[in-house]
DSSP file (Angstrom, degrees, kcal/mol; ACC not computed):
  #  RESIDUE AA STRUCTURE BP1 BP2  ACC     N-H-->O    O-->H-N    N-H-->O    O-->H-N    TCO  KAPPA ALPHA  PHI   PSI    X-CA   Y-CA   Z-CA
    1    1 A X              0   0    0      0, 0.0     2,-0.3     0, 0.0    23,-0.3   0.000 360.0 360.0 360.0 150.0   27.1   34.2 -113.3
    2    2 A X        -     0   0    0     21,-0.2     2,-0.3     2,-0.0    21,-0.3  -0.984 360.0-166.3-158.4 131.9   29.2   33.7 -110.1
    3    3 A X  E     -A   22   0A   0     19,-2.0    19,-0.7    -2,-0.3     2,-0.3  -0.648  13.7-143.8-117.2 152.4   33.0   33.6 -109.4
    4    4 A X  E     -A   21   0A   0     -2,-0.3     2,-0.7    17,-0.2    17,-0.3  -0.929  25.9-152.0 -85.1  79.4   34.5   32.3 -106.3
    5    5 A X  E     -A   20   0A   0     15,-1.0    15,-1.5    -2,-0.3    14,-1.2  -0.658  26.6-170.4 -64.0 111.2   37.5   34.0 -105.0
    6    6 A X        -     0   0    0     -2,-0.7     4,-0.1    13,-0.2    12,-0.0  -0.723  16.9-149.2 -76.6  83.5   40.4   33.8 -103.3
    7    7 A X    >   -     0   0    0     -2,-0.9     2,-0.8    53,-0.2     3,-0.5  -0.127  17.3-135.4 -45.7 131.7   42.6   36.9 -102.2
    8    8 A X  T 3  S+     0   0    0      1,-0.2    -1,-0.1    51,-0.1     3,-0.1  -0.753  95.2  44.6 -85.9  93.8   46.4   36.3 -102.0
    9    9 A X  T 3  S+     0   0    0     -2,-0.8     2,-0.3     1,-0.5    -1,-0.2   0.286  90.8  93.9 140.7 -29.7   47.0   38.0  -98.9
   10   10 A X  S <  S-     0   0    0     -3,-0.5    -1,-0.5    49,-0.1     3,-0.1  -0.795  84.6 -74.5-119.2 172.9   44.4   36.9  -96.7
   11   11 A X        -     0   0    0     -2,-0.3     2,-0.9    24,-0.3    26,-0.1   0.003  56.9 -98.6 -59.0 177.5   44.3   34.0  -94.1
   12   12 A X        -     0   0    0     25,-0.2    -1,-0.2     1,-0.1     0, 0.0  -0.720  48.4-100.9 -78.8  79.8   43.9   30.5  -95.6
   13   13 A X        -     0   0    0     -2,-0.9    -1,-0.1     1,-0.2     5,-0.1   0.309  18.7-145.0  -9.8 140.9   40.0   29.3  -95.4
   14   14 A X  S    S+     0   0    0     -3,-0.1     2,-0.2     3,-0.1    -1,-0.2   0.259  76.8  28.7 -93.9  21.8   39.4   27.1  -92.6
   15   15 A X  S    S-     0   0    0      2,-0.3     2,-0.9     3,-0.0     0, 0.0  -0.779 102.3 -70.4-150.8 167.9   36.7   25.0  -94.8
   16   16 A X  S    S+     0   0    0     -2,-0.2     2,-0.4     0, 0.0    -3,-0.0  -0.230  95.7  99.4 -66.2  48.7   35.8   24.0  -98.0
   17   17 A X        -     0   0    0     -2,-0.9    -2,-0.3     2,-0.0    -3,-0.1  -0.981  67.9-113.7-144.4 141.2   34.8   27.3  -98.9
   18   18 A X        -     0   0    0     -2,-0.4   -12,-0.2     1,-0.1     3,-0.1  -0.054  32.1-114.8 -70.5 169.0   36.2   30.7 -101.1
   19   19 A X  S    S-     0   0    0    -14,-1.2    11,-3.2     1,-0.3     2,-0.3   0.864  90.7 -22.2 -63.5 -57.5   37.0   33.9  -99.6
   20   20 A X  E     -AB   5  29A   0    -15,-1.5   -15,-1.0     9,-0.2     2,-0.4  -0.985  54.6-132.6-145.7-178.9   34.3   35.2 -101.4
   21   21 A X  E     -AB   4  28A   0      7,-2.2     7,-1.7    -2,-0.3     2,-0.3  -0.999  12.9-154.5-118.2 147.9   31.9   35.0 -104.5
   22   22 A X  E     +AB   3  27A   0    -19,-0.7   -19,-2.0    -2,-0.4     5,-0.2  -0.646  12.1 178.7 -81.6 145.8   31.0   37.8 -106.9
   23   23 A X        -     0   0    0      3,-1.1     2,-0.5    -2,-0.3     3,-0.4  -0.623  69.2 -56.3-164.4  89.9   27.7   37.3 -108.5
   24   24 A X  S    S-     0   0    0    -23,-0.3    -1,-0.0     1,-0.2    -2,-0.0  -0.655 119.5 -18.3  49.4-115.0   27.4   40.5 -110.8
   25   25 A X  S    S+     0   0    0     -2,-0.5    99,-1.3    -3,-0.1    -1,-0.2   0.455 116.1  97.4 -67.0  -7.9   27.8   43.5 -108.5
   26   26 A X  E     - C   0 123A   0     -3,-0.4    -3,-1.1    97,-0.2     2,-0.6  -0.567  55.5-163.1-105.8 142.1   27.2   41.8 -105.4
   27   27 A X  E     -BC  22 122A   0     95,-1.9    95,-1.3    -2,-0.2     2,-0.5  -0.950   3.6-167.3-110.8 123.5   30.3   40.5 -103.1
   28   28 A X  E     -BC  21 121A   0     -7,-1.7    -7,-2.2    -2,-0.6     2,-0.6  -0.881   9.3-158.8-128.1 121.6   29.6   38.1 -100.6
   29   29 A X  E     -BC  20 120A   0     91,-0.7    91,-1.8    -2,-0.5    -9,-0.2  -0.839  13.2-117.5 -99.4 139.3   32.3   37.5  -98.0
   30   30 A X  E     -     0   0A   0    -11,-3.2    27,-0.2    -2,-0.6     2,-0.1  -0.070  42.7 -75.9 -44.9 145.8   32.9   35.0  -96.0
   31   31 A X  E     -     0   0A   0     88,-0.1     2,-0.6    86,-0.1    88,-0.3  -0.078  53.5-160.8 -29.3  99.2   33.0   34.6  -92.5
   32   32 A X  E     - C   0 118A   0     86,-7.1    86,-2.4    -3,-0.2     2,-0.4  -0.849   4.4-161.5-102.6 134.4   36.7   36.4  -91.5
   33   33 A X  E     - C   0 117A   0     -2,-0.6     2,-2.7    84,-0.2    84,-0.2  -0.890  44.6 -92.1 -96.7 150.6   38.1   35.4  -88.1
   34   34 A X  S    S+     0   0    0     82,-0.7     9,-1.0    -2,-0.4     2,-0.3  -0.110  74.3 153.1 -96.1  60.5   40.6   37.4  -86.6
   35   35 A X  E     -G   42   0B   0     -2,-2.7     2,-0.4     7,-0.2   -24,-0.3  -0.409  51.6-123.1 -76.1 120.0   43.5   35.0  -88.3
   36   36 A X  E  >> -G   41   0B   0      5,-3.8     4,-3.0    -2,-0.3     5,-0.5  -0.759  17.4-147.1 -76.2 121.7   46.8   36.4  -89.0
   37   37 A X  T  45S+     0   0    0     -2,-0.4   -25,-0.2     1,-0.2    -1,-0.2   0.986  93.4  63.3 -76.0 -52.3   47.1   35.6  -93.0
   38   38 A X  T  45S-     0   0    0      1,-0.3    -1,-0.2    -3,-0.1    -2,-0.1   0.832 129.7  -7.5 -37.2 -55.7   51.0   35.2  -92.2
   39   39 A X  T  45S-     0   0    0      2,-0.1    -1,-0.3    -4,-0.0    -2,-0.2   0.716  89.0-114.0-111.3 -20.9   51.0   32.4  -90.0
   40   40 A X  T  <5 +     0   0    0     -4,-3.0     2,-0.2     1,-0.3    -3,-0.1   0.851  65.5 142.6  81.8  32.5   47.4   31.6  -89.2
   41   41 A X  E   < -G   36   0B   0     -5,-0.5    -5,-3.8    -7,-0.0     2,-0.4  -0.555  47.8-133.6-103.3 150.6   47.8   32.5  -85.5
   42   42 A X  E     -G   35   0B   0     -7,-0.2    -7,-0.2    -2,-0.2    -8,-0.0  -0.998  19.9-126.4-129.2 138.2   45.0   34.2  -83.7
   43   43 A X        -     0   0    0     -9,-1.0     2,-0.2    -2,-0.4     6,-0.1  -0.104  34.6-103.4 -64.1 153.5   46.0   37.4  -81.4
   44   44 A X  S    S+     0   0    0      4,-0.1     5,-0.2     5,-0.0    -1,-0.1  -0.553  85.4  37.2 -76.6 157.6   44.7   37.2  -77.7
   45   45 A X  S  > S-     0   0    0      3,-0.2     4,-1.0    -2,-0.2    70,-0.1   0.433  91.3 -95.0  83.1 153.6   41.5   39.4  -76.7
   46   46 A X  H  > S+     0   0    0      1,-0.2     4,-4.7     2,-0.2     5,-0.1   0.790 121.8  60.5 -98.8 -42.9   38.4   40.1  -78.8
   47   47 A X  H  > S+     0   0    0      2,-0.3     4,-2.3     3,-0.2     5,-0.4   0.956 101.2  44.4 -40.9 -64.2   40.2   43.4  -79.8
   48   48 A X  H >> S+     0   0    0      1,-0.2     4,-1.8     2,-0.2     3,-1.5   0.872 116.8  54.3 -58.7 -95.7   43.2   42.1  -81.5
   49   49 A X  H 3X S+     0   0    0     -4,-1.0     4,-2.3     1,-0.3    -2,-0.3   0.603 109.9  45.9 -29.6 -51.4   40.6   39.7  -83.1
   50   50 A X  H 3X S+     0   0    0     -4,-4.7     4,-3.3     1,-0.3    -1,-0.3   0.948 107.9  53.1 -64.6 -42.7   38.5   42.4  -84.3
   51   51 A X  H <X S+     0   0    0     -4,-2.3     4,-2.3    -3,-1.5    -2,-0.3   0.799 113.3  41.0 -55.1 -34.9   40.9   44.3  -85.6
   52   52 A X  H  X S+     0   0    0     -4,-1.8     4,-2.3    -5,-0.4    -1,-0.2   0.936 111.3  59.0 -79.6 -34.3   42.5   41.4  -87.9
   53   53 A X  H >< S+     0   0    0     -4,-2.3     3,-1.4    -5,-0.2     4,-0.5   0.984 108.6  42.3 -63.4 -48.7   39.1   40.2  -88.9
   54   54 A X  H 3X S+     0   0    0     -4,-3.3     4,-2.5     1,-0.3    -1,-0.2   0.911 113.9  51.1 -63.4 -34.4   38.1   43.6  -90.4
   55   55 A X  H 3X S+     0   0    0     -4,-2.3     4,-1.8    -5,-0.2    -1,-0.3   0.755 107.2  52.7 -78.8  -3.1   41.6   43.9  -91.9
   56   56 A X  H X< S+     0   0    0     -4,-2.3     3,-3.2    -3,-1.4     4,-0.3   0.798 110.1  56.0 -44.2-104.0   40.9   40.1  -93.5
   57   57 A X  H >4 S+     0   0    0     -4,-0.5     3,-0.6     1,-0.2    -2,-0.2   0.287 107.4  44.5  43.7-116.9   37.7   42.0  -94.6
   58   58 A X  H 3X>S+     0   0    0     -4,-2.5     4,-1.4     1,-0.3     5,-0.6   0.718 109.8  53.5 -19.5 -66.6   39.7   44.6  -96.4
   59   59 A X  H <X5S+     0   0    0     -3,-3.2     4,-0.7    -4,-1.8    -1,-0.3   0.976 113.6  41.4 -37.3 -64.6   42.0   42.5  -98.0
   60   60 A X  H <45S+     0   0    0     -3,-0.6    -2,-0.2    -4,-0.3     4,-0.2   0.454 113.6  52.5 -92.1  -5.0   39.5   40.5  -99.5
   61   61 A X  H >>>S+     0   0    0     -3,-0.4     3,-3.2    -5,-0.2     4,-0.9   0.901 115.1  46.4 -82.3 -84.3   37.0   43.7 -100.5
   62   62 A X  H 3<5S+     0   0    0     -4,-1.4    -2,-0.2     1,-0.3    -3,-0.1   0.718 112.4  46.2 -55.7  -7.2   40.0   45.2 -102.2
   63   63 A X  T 3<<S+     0   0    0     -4,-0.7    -1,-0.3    -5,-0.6    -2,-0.2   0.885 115.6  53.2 -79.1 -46.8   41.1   42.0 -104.0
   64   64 A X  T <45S-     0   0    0     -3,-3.2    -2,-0.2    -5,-0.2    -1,-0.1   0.605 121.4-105.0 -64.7 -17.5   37.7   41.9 -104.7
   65   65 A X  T  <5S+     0   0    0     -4,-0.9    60,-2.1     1,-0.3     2,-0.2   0.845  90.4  76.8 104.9  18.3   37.0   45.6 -106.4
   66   66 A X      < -     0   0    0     -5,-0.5    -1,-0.3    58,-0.2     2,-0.1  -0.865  58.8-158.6-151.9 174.9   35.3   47.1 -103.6
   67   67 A X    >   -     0   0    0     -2,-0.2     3,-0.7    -6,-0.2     4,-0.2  -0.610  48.6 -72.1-119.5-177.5   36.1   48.7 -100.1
   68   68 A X  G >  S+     0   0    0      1,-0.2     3,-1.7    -2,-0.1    26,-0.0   0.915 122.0  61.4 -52.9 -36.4   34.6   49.4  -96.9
   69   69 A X  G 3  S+     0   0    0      1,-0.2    -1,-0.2    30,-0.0    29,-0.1   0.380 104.0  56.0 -80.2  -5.2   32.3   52.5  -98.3
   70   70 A X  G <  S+     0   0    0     -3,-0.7    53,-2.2    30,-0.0    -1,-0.2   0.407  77.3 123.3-121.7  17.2   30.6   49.9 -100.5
   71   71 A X  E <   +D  122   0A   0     -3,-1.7    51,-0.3    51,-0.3     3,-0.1  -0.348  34.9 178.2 -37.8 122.9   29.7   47.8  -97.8
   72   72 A X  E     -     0   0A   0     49,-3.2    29,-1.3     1,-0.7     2,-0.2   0.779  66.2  -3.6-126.8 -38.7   25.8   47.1  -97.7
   73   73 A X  E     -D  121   0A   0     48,-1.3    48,-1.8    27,-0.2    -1,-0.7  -0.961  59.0-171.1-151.0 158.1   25.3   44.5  -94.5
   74   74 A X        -     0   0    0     -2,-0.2     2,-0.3    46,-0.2    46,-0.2  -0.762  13.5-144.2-127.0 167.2   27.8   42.8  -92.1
   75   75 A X        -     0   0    0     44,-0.5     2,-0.8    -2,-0.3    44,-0.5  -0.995   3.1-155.0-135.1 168.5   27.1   40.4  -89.8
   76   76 A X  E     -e  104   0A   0     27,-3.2    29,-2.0    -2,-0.3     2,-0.3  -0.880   6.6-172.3-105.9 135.4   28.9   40.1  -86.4
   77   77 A X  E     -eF 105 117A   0     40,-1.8    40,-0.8    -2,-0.8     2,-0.7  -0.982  16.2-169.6-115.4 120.3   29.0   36.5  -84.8
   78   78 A X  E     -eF 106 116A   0     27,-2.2    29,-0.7    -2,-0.3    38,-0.2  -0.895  28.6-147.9-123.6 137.1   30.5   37.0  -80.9
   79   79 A X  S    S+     0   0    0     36,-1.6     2,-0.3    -2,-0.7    -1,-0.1   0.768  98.7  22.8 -67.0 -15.9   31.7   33.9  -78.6
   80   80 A X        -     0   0    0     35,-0.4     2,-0.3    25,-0.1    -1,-0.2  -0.900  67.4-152.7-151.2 112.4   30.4   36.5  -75.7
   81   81 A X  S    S+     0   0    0     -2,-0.3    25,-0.1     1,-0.2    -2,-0.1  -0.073  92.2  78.9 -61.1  26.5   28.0   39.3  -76.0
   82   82 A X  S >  S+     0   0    0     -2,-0.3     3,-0.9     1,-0.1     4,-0.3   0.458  85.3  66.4-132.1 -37.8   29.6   41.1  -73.2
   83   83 A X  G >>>S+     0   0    0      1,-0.2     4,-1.2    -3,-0.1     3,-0.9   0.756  73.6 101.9 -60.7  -5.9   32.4   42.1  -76.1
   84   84 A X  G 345S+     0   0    0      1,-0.2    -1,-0.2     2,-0.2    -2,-0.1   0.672  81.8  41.2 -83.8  14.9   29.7   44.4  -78.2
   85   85 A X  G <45S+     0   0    0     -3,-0.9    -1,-0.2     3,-0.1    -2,-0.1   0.425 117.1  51.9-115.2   3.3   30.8   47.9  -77.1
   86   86 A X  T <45S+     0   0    0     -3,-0.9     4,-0.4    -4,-0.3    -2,-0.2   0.501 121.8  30.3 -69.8 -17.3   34.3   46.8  -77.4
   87   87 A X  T  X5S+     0   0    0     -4,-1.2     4,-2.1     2,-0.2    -3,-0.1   0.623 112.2  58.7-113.9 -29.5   33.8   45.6  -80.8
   88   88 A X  H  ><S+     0   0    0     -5,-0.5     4,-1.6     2,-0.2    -3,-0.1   0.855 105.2  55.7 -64.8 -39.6   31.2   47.9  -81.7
   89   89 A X  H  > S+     0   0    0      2,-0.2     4,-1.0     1,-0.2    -2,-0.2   0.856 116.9  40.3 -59.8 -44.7   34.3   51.0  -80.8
   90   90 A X  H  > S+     0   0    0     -4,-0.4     4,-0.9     2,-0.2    -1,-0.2   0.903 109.4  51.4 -80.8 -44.6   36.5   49.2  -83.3
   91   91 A X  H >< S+     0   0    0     -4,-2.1     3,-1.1     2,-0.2     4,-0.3   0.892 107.8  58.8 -59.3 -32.2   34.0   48.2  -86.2
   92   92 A X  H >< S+     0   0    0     -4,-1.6     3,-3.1     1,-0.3     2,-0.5   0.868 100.6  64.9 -55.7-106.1   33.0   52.3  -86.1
   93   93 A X  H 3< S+     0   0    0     -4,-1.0    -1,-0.3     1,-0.3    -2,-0.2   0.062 100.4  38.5  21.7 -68.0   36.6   52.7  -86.8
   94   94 A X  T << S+     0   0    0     -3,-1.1     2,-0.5    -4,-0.9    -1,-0.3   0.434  95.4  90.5-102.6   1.1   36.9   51.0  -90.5
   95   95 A X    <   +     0   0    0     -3,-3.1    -1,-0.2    -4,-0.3     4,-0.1  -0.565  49.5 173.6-114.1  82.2   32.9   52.7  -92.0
   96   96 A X  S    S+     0   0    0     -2,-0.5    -1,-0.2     2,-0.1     3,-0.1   0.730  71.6  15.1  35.4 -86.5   34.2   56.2  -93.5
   97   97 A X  S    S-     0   0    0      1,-0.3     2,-0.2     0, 0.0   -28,-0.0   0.274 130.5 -16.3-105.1-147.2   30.8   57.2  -95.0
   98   98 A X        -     0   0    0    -29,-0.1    -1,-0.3    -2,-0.0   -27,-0.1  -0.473  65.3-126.6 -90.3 161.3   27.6   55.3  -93.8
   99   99 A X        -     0   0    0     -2,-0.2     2,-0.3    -3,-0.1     3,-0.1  -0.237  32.3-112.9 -91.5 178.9   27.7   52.1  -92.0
  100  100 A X        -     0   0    0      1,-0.3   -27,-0.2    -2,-0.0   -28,-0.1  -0.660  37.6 -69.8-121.5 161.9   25.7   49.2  -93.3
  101  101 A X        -     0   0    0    -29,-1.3    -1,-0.3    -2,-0.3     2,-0.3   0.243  66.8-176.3   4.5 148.6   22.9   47.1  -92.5
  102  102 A X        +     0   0    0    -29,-0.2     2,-0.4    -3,-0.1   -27,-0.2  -0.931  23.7 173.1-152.1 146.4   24.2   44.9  -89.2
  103  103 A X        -     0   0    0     -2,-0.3   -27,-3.2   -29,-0.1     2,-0.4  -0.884  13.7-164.8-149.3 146.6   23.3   42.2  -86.8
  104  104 A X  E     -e   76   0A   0     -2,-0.4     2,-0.3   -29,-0.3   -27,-0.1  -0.991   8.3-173.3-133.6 133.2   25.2   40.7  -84.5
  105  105 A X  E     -e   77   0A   0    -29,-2.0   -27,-2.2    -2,-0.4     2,-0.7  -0.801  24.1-115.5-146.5-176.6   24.9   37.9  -82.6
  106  106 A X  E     -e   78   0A   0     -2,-0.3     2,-0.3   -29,-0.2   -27,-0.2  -0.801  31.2-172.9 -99.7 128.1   26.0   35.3  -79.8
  107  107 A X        -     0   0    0    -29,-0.7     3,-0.2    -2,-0.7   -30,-0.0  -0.875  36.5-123.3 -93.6 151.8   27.1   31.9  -80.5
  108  108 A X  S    S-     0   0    0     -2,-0.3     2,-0.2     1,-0.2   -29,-0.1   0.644  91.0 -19.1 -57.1 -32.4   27.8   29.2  -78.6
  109  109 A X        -     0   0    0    -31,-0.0    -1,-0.2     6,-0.0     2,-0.2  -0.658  59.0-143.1 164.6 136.7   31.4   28.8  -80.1
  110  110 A X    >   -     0   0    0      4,-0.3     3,-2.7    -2,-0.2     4,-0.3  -0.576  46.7 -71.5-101.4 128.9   33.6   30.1  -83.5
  111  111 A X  G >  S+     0   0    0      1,-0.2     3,-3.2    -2,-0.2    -1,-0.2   0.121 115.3   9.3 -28.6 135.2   35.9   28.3  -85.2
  112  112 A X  G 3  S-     0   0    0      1,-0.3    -1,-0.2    -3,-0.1    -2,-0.0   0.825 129.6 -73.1  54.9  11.3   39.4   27.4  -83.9
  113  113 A X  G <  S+     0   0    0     -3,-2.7    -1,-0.3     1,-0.1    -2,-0.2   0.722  84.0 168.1  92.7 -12.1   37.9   28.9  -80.7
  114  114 A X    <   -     0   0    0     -3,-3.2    -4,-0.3    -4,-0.3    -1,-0.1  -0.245  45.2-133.6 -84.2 166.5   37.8   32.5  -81.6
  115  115 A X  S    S+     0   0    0      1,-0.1   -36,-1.6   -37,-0.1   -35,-0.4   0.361  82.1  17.2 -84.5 -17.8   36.2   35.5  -80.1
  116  116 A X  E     - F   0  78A   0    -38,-0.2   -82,-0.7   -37,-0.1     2,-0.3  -0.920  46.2-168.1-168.1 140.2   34.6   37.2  -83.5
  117  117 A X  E     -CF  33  77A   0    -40,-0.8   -40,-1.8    -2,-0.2     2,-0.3  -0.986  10.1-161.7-156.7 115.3   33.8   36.5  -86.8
  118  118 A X  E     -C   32   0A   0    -86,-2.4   -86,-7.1    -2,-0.3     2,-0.4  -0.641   9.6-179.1 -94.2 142.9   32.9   39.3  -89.4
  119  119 A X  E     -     0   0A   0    -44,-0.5   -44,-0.5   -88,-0.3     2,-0.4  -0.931   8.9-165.7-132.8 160.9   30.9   38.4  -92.7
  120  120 A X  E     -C   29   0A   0    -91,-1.8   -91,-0.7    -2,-0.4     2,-0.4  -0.929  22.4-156.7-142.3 170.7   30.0   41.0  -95.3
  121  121 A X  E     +CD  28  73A   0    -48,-1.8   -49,-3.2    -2,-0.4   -48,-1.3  -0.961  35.3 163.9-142.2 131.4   27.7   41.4  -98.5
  122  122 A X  E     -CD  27  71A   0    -95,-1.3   -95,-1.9    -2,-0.4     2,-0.3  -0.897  34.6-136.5-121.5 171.8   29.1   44.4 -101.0
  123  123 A X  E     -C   26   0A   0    -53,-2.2     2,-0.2    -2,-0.3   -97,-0.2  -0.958  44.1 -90.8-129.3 166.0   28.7   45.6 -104.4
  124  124 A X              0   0    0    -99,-1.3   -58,-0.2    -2,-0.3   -59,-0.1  -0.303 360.0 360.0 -79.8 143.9   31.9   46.6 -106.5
  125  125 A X              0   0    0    -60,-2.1    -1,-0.2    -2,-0.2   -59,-0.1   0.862 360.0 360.0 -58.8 360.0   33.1   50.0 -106.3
């Protein structure tokens, strides 16, 4: 069985597609860009961008039942690899206990133009 979700409280998909789906335990979030849910503005600099995508994230784990500390894999998508020990400084930031599974990698170009785009897989706390 598999649920689609939407969190109240985080930005506004930019697609046909949920925030995330549950399918038992398992959380699978979408792709967050570093979107300000209020307005749908994205902050200058890959920083400001990281930081809102992981607090998307957040929102949408804790809508969800889960948190960071039940995180299992991310992936990182960055408009410039030259950002991954800036991005890498911040993502350390939000993993508590042990960090998850990762890749990151460079694409050619992100929605609406932006600099980073976080996905996740979780299980519910």
């Amino acid at each position: 069985m598999k649920q689609s979700i939407n969190v109240k409280g985080a930005p506004a998909a930019v697609g046909p597609y949920a925030h995330a789906v549950k399918a038992g335990e398992m959380i699978f979030v979408s792709g967050q860009l570093g979107l300000n849910p209020a307005d749908g503005s994205m902050p200058e600099g890959v920083e400001a961008q990281t930081r809102q995508s992981l607090e998307n994230l957040k929102t949408i784990l804790a809508g969800c039942g889960s948190d960071f500390n039940y995180v299992c894999k991310t992936t990182i998508f960055l408009a410039d690899m030259g950002d991954f020990a800036k991005v890498n400084e911040i993502y350390a930031g939000y993993f508590e206990e042990e960090v998850p599974a990762r890749s990151c990698v460079e694409v050619s170009r992100l929605p609406k133009d932006g600099l980073v785009e976080i996905e996740a897989i979780a299980i519910t706390a």
